[in-house]
C-alpha positions in Angstrom: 15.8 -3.9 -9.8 15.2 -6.6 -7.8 11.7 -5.3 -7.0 10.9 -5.5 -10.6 11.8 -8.6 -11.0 10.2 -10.0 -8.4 6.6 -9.2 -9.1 5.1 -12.2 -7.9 6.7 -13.3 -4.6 8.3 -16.8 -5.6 7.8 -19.5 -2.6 11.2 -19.5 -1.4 10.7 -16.5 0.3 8.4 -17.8 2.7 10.4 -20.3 4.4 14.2 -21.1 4.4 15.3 -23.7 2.2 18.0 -24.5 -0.8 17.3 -22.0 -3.3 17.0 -19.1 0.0 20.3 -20.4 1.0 21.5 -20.1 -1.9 21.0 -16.6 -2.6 21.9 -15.9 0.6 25.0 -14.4 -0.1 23.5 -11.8 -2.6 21.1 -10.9 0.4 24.5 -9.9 2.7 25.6 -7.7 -0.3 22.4 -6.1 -0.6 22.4 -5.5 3.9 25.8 -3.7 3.4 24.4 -1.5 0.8 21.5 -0.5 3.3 23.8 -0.1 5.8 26.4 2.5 3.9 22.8 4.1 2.7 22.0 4.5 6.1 25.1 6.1 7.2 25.5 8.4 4.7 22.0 9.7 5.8 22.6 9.6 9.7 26.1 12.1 8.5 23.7 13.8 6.4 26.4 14.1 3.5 23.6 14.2 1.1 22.7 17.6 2.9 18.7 17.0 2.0 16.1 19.0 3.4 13.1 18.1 4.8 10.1 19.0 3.8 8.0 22.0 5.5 5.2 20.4 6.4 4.5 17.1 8.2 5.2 13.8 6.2 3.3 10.6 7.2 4.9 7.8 5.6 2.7 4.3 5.2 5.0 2.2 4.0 6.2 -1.7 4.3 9.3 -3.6 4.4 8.2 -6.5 2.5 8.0 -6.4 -1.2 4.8 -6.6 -2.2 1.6 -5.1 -1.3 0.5 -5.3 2.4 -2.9 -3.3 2.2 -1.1 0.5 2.2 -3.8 2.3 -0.3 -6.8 1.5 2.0 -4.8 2.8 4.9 -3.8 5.9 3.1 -7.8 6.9 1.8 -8.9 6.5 5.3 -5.7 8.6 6.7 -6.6 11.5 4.0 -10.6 11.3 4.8 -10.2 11.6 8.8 -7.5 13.6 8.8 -9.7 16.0 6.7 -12.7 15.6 9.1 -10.2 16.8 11.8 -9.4 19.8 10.5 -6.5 19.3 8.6 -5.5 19.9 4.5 -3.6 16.5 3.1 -2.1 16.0 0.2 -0.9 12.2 -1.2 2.1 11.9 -3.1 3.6 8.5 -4.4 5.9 6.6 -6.8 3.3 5.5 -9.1 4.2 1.9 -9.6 3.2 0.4 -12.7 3.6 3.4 -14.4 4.9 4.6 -17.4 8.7 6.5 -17.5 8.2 10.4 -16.7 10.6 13.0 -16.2 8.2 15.3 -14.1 5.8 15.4 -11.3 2.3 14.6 -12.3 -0.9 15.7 -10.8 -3.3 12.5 -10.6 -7.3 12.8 -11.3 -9.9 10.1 -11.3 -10.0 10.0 -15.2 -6.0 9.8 -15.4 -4.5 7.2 -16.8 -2.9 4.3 -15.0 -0.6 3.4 -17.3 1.0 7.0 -17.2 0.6 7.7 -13.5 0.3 4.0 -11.9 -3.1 2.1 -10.8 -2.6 2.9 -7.1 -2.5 7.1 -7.7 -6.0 6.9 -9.9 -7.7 4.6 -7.3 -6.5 6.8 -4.4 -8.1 10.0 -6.8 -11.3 7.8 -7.4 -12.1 6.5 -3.8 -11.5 10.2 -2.6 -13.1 12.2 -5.6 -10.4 14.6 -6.3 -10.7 16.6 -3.4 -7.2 15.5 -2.4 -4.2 17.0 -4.4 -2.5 13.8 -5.3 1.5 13.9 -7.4 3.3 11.5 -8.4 7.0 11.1 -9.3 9.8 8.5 -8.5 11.8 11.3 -6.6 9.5 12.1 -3.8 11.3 15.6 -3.5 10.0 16.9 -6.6 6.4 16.0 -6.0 6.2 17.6 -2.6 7.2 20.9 -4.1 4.8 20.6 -7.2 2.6 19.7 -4.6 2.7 22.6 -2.2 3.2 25.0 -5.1 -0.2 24.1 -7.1 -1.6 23.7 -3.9 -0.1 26.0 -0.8 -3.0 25.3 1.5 -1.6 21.9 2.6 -0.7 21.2 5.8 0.7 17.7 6.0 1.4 15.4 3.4 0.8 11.4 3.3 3.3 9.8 1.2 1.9 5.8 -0.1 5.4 4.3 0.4 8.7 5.6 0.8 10.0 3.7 3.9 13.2 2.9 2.0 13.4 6.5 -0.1 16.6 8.4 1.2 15.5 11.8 0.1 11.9 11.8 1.9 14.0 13.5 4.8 11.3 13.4 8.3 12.0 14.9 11.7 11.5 11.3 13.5 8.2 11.9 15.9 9.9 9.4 18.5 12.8 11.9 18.8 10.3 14.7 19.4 9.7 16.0 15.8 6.2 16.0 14.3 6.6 13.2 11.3 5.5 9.7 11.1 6.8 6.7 9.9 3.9 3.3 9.3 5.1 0.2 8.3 1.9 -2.0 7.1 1.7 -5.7 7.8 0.2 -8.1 7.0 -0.7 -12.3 7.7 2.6 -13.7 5.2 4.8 -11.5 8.0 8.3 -11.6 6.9 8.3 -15.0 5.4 11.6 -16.5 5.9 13.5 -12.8 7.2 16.0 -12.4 4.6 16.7 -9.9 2.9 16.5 -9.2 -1.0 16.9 -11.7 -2.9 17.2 -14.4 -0.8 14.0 -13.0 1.1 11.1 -10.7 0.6 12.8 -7.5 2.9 13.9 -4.9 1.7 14.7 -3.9 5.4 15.9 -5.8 8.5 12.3 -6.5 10.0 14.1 -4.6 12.9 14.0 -1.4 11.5 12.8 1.9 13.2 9.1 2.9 13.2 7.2 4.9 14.7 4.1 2.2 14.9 3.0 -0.7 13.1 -0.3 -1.0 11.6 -2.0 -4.7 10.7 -4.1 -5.9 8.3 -4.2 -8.8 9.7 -4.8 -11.0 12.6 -2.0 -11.0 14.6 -1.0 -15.1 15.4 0.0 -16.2 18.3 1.9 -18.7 20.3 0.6 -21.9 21.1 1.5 -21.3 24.9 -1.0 -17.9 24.7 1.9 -15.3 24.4 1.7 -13.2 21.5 4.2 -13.4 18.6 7.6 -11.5 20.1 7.7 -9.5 17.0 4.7 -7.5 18.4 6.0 -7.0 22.3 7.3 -3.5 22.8 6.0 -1.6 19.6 3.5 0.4 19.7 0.9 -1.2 17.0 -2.8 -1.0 15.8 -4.8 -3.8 14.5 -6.8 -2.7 11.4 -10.3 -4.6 10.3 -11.2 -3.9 6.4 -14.7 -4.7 5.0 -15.7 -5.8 1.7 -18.5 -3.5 0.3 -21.6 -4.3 -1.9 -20.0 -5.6 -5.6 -21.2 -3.0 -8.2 -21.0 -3.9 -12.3 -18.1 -2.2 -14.1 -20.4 -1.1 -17.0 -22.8 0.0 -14.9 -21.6 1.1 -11.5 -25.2 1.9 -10.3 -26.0 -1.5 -10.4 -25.4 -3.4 -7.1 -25.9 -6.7 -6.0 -25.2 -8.4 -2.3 -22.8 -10.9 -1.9 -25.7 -13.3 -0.8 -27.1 -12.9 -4.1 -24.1 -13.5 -5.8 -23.5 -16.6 -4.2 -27.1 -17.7 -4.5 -27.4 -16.7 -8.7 -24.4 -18.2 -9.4 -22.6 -21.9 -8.6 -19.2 -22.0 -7.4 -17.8 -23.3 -11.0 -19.8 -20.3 -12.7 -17.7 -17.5 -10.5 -14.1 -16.3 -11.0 -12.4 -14.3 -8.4 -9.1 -12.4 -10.1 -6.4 -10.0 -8.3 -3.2 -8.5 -9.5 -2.4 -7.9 -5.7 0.3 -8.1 -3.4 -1.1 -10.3 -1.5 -4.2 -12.0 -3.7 -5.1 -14.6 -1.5 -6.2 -12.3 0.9 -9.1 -10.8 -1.7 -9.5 -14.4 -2.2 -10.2 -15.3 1.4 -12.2 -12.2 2.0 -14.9 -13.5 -0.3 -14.8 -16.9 1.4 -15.8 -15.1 4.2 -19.1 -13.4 2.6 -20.1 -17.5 1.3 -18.7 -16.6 -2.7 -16.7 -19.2 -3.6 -15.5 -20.1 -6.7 -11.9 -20.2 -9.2 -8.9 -18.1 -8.0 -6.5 -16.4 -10.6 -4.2 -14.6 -8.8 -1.6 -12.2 -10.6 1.2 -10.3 -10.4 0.5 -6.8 -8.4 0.4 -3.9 -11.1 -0.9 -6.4 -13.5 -2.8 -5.1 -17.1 -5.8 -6.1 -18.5 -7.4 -6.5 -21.7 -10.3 -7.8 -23.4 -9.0 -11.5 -24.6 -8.1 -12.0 -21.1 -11.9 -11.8 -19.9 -12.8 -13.4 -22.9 -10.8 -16.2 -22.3 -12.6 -17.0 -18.6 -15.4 -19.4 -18.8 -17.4 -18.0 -16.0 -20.7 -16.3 -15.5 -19.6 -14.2 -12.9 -16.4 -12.4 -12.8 -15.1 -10.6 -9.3 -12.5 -8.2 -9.2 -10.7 -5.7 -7.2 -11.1 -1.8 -6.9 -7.6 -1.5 -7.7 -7.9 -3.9 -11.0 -10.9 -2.2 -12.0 -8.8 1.2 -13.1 -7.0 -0.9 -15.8 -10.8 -2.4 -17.2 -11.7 1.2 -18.2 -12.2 0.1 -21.9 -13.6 -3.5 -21.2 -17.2 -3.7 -21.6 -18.3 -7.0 -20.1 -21.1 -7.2 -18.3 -20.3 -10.2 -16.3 -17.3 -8.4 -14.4 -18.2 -7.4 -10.9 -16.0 -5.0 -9.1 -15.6 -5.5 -5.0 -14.9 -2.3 -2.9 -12.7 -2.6 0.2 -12.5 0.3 3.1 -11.5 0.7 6.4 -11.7 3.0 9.2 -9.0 3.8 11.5 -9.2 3.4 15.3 -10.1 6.5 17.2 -7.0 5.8 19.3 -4.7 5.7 16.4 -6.1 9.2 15.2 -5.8 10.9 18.2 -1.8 9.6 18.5 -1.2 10.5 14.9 -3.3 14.1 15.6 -0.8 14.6 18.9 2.2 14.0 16.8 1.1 16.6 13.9 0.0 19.5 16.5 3.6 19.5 17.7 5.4 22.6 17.2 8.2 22.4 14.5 11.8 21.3 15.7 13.2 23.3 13.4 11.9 26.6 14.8 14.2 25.6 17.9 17.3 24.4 15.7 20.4 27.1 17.4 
């Protein structure tokens, strides 16, 4: 619930103050429930299963997006360059209620299977099964069933989902668990709702991957949160803007920001973390008004209408929602990455281990 109702992270959460303190209380209560969660899954009285193939969890404890659906496009594409046959599952946020598993395609709809799913499907081109259901369970079985040939699965979130059951690679098993970071950090490190954690930052992991820079101290030393853990700092890039009516149609960012001034551009995300498309603009000299929204937010015609600006940027992951809008002054923005070489060949030493379970007396 309280994810839902916090779709835009309020201020609060970033530093401590009144209002934090305040709900600080409701934040203890919400740490004991974690905790009884947690040790009804360490006695394993909910006697789940896990699943039969490797899981690889990418996943964050802050609510909010941190930059997960990049990572989990470039995990699919390399893995598949390696050798191996993924499949993605996830929750499908943002969409409608379902009482099944549902295979996503590029042409599904986001408001029955989530914005995330469909730009996952597009950015790959369907050659990735890809299921989504609330109760991750039921979409790995739907999953293997429609497509057997699968031989590890990457699940976009799930950190905090008690049935995605894992044989933990640091105790020698062959699953993996990423939690994504990002610049914000864990604002003021409370938990829900005082805070934006919906974990103790402390939490196991089996690495830590950044989308950010990672600060440090003024003395030199690197931030303590990063000493001991094993981590990987990930670079995205911004690719050449294509028009959503016509996706042929390119232009460079330098031409963007010499056809149009700065009060003739609009930059729009319904991110996580907006500010980061924001500043990622900056960077490539387009500058112009912010309107940031909530992540998972819908679009519709009156809304562009409404925006006095010659020049309208938006995200990849927005741009699955403006399927119907034909306006020719929206511009859509495409962000990838590529994983380290290093952080491959760790993740491909983890999934050529031999299954635990073959070994269970």
């Amino acid at each position: 619930m309280a994810l839902s109702i916090f779709r835009k992270a309020p201020k609060f959460w970033e530093r401590r103050g009144p209002t934090s303190l305040l709900l600080w209380p409701l934040s203890l209560l919400y740490g004991l429930i974690l905790r009884i969660r947690k040790l009804i899954q360490d006695l394993d009285l909910s006697k789940a299963k896990p699943a039969p193939v490797p899981i690889i969890i990418v996943g964050n404890i802050r609510v909010g997006g941190t930059g997960k659906t990049p990572i989990v496009i470039a995990l699919a594409q390399q893995l598949s360059q390696l050798g191996w046959k993924p499949g993605i599952i996830s929750r499908g946020y943002g969409a409608s209620s379902q009482t099944a598993p549902l295979e996503v395609k590029s042409d599904s709809d986001p408001s029955v299977v989530g914005d995330e799913p469909v730009l996952l499907a597009k950015r790959t081109g369907d050659v990735f099964p890809i299921w989504v259901f609330p109760k991750r369970q039921q979409s790995i079985k739907a999953l293997l069933k429609n497509s057997p040939e699968v031989n590890v699965i990457i699940s976009d979130d799930g950190l905090q989902h008690q049935g995605l059951v894992r044989w933990p690679a640091r105790e020698g098993g062959h699953d993996i668990e990423f939690v994504v970071r990002d610049d914000r950090g864990e604002g003021n490190c409370f938990l829900l709702p005082a805070g934006p954690l919906r974990e103790p930052a402390t939490r196991e992991r089996d690495a830590t991957l950044f989308t950010g820079t990672p600060k440090k101290q003024k003395s030199g030393i690197q931030d303590e949160y990063f000493l001991g853990r094993r981590f990987f700092n990930l670079a995205s890039n911004l690719g050449k803007p294509y028009q959503l009516i016509n996706t042929s149609n390119t232009q460079s960012f330098e031409q963007i920001a010499e056809q149009f001034l700065p009060k003739s551009i609009t930059a729009i995300a319904g991110l996580g973390n907006p500010q980061r498309f924001f500043d990622d603009l900056a960077k490539q000299g387009v500058i112009g008004k912010q309107i940031p929204l909530p992540d998972h937010a819908a679009y519709t015609p009156e809304f562009f209408t409404s925006i006095k600006a010659q020049c309208i940027l938006i995200t990849e992951k927005d741009a699955v929602k403006c399927t119907d809008i034909s306006d020719e002054r929206i511009w859509v923005v495409p962000m990838s990455l590529r994983l380290p070489e290093n952080l491959m060949e760790w993740v491909q030493s983890i999934l050529q281990r031999p299954d635990p379970r073959r070994y269970t007396l």
